[in-house]
BARONU-645342 format. One record per residue (C-alpha): residue in one letter; x, y, z. Coordinates in Angstrom, 2 decimals, m for minus. Layout:
# residues N
{"A"; {X; Y; Z}}
...
END
This chain:
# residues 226
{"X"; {m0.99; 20.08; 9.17}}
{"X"; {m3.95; 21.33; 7.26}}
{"X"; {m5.68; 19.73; 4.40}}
{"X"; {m4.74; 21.58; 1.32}}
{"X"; {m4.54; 21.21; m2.22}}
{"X"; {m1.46; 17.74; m1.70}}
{"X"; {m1.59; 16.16; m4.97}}
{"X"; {0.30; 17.96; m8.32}}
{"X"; {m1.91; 16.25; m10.62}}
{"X"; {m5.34; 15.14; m9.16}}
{"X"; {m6.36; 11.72; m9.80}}
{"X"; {m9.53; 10.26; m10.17}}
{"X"; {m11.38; 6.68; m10.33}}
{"X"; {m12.81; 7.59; m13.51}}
{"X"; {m8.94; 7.90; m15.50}}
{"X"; {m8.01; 4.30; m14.27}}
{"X"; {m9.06; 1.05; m15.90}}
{"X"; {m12.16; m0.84; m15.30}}
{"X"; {m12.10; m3.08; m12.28}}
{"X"; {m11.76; m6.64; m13.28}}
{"X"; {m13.42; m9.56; m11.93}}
{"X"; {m12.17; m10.90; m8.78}}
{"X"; {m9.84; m13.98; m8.75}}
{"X"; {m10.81; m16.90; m5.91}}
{"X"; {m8.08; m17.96; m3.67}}
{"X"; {m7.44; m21.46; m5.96}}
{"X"; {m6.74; m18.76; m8.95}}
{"X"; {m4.24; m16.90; m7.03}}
{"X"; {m2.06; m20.03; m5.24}}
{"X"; {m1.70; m21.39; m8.88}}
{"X"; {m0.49; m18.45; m10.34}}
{"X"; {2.25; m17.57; m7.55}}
{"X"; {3.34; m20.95; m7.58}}
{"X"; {3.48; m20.84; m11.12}}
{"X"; {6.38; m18.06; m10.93}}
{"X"; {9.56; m18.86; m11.96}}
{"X"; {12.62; m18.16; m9.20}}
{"X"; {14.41; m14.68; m9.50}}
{"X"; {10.98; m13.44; m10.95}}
{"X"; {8.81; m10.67; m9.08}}
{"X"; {5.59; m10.40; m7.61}}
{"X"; {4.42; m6.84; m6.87}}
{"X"; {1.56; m6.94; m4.46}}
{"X"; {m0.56; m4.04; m2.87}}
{"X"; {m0.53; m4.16; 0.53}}
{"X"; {m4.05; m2.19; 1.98}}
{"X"; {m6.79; m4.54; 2.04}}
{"X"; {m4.52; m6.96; m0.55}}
{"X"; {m2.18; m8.17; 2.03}}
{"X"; {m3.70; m7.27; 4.52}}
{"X"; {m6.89; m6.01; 6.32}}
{"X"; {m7.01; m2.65; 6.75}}
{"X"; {m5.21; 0.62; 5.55}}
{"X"; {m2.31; 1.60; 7.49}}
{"X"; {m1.90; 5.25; 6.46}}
{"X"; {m5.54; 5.41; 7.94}}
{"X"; {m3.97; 4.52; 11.08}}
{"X"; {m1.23; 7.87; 10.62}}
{"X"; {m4.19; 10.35; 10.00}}
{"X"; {m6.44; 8.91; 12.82}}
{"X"; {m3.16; 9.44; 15.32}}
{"X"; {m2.56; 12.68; 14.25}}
{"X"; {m6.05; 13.58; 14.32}}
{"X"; {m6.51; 12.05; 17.92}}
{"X"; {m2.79; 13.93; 18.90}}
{"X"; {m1.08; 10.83; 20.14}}
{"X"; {2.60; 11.64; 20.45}}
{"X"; {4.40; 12.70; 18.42}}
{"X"; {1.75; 14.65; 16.97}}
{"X"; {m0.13; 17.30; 18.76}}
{"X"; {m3.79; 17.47; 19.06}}
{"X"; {m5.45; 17.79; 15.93}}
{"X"; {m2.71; 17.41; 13.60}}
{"X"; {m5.07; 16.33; 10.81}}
{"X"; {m8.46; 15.98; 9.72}}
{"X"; {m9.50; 12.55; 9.80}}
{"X"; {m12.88; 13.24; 8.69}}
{"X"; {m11.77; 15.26; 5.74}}
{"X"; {m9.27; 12.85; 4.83}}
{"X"; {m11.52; 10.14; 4.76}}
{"X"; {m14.04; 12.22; 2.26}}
{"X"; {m10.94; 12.63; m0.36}}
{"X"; {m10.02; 8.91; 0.19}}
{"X"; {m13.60; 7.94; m0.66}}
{"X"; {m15.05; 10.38; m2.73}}
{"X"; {m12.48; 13.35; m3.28}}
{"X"; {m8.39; 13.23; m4.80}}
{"X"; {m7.77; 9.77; m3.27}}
{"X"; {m4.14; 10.53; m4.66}}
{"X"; {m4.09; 13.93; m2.58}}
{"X"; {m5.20; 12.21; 0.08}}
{"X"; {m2.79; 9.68; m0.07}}
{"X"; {0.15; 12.20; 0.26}}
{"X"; {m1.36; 14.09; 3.08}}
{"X"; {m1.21; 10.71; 4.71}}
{"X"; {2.79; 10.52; 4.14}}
{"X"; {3.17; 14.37; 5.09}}
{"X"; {2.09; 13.77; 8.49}}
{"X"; {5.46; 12.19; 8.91}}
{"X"; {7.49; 15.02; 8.27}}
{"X"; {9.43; 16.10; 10.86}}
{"X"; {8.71; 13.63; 13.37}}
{"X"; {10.50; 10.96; 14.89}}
{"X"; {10.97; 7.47; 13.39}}
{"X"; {10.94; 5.53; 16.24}}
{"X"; {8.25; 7.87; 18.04}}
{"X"; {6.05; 6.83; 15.07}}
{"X"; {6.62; 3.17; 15.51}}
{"X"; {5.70; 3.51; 19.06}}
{"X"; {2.67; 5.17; 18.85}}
{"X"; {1.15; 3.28; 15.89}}
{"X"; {2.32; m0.20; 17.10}}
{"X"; {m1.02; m0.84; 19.11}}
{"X"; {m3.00; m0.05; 16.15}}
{"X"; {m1.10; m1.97; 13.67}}
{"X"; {m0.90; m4.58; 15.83}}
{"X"; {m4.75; m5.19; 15.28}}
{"X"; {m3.79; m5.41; 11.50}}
{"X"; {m4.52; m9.06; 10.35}}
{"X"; {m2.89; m10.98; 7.31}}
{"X"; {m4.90; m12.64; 4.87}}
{"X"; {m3.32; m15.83; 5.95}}
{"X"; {m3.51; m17.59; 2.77}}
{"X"; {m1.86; m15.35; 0.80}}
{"X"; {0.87; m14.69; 3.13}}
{"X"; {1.47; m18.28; 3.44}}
{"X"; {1.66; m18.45; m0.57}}
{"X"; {4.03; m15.57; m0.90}}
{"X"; {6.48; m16.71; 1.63}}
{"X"; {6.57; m20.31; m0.32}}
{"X"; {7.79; m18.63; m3.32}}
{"X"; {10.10; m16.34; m1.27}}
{"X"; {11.55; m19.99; 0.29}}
{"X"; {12.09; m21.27; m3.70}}
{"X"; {13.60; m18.08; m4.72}}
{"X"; {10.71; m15.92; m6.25}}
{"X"; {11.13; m12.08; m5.38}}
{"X"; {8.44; m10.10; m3.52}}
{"X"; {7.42; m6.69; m3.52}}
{"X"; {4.89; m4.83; m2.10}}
{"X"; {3.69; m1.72; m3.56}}
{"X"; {1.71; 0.53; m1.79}}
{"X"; {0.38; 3.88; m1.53}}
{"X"; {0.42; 4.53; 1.93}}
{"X"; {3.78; 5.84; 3.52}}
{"X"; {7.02; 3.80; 2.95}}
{"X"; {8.12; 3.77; 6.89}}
{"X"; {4.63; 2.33; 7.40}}
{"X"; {4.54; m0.51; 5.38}}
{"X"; {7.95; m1.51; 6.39}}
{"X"; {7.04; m1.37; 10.13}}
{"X"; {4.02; m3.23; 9.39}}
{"X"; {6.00; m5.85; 7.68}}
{"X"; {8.19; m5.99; 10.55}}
{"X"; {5.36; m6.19; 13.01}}
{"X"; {3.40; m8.85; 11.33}}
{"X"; {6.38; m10.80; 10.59}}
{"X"; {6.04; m10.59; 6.96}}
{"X"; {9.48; m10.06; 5.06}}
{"X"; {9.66; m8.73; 1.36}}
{"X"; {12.23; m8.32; m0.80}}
{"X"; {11.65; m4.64; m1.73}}
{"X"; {9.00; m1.89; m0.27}}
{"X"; {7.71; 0.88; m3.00}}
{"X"; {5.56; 3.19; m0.92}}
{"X"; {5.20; 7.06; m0.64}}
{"X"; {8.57; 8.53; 0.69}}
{"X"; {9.94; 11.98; 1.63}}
{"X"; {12.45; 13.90; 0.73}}
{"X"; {12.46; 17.94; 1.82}}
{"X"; {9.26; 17.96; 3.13}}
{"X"; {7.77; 16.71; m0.38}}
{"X"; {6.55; 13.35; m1.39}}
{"X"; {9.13; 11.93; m3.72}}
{"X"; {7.52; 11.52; m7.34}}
{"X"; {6.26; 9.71; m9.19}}
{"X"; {4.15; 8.75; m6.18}}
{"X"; {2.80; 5.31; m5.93}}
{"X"; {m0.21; 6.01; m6.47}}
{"X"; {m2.58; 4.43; m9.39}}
{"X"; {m0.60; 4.90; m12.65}}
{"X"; {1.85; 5.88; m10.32}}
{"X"; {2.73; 2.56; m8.79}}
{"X"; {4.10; 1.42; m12.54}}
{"X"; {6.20; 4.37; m12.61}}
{"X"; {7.62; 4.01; m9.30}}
{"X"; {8.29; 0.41; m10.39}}
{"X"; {9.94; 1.25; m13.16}}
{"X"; {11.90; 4.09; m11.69}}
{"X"; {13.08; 1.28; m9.28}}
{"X"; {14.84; m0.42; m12.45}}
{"X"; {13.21; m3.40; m11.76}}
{"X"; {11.36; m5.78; m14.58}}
{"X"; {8.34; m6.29; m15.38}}
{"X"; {6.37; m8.15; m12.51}}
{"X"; {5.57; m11.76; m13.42}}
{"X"; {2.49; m11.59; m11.34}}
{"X"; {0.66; m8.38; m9.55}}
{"X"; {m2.04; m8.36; m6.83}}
{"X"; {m4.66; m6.23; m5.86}}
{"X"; {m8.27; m5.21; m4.10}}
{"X"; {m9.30; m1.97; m6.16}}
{"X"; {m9.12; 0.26; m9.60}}
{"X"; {m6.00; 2.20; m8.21}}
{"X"; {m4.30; m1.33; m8.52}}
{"X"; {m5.29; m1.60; m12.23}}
{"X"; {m2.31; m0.20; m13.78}}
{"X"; {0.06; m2.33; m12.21}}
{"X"; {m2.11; m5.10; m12.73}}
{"X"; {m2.38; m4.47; m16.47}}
{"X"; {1.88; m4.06; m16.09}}
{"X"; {2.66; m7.31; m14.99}}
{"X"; {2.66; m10.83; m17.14}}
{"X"; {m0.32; m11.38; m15.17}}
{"X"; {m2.66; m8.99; m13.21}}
{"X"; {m5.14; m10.78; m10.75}}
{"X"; {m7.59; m8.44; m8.39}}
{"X"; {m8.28; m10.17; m4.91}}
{"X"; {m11.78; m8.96; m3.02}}
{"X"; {m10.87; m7.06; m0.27}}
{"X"; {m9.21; m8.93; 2.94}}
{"X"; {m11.12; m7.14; 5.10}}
{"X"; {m14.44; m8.43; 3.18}}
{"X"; {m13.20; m12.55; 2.85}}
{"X"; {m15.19; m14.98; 4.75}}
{"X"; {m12.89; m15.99; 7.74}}
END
């Protein structure tokens, strides 16, 4: 699959709200265990939840042509210009693209190695599932492929209530994407209420930070002192 122009409606850094200070950990225990049962928390997943980016992981295999793609698939190096510097959003659904057409459970397979390098930011996990135990609903909201974020879930043995990520349908990623402002209209296209608490790393998280009752941006996992 060839880079090409993926996003309807580029997005940029610049038409997102300024990036707030970061929360410390004490900040963000006391406000998830200050949510009330049968209220949601919508968290980001890449370098929020956890400490990497797992639709990284689909370009690099595609790029590399590990099965099921063949060789050179995708253009990791241009990829990783729009995610830094270009139409993050475009680059984004190029990401979930790569999954048309293939296998499922052939793309479990082959990104189960890298994934399984993929580490939790243990505190937060642990905080997250203690409101899951007492009721509290959590959702993670991500911009990387839906079938990714579930399998990573499932491999890290870290169970939500409800994935919002970038689907398929016809070749096409379903819209709105969740993607910057894009992740509160994929919320609310959901039919789900407004988020008593949402988590993040970076300015794409801003909107559904500024959605919820409370908003709190977390430095970046991969970046926290072990």
């Amino acid at each position: 699959m060839s880079p090409d122009a993926t996003s309807p409606s580029p997005a940029h850094t610049a038409d997102l709200p300024p990036l707030a200070d970061a929360a410390d950990r004490a900040q963000v225990e006391a406000a998830i265990a200050a949510v009330a049962p049968g209220e949601w928390i919508a968290t980001d997943a890449d370098e929020t939840l956890w400490n990497a980016d797992v639709g990284d992981e689909v370009v690099q295999l595609a790029d590399r042509g590990v099965a099921p793609w063949a060789p050179h698939s995708a253009d990791f190096a241009w990829y990783s210009r729009e995610m830094t510097e270009g139409d993050y959003a475009g680059a984004c659904r190029y990401a979930a693209r790569l999954l048309v057409d293939r296998d499922a459970d052939a793309v479990r397979s082959a990104l189960a190695a890298p994934i399984g390098q993929v580490t939790l930011r243990p505190w937060l996990a642990a905080s997250l599932q203690t409101a899951r135990q007492r009721g509290v609903l959590v959702a993670i909201v991500s911009a990387s492929p839906t079938l990714v974020v579930e399998f990573s879930c499932q491999l890290l043995q870290f169970p939500v209530d409800r994935v919002i990520g970038l689907a398929l349908h016809d070749g096409a990623v379903i819209e709105p994407a969740s993607i910057g402002f894009g992740k509160v209209a994929a919320w609310q296209q959901a039919g789900l209420p407004q988020p008593a608490l949402a988590l993040g790393d970076s300015r794409w998280d801003g909107p559904l930070l500024a959605s919820a009752q409370q908003g709190l941006r977390l430095i970046k996992a991969s970046h926290e002192p072990a």
